[in-house]
N, C-alpha and C positions, 0 to 999 in steps of 0.2 A: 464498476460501481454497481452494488445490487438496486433493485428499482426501489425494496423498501428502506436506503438510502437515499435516492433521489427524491421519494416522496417525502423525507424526511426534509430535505433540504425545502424543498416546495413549500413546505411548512414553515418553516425557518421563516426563509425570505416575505411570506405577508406578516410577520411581526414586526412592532416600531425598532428604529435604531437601539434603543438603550437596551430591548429584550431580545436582540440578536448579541448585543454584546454581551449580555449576561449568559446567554447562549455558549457563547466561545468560549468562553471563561470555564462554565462546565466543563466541556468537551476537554478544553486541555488539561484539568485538572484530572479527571476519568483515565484518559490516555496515558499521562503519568502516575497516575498510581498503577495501571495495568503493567506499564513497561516504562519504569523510569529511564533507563539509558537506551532506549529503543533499538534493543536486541531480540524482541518477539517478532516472530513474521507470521504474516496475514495466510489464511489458508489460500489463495493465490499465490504468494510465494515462496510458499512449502512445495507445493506443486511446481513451480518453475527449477526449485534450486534440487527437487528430487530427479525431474528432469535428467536437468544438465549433468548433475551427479554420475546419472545412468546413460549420458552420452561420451562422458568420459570415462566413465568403464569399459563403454564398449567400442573406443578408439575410434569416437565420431568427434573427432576434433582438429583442428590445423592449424598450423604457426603461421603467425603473422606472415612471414615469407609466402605464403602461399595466396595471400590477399592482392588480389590487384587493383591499388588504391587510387587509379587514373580514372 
């Protein structure tokens, strides 16, 4: 989480009940119009899934079998 979400939240939270819920209310309304079926990924996990992308190209990966799950 970035810190100017945290400080966002910090904010949040000294507002009364009904203006935190008004709060929520936004937020999810925002986040559904950005990505109605919540198929956008966050630039953190652009970066995780380009990643893994490029560790499976490069035959950095291993079958369950090879887990030792004790």
């Amino acid at each position: 989480m970035s810190e100017h979400t945290k400080e966002l939240f910090q904010l949040v939270d000294t507002l009364p009940e009904s203006e935190k819920k008004l709060i929520d209310e936004i937020i999810q309304r925002v986040i559904l119009a950005w990505d109605p079926d919540f198929t956008k990924l966050t630039p953190e996990e652009a970066d995780i899934l380009k990643k893994s992308e490029q560790e499976r190209e490069n035959g950095d990966v291993f079958t369950e079998n090879e887990i030792d799950w004790n």
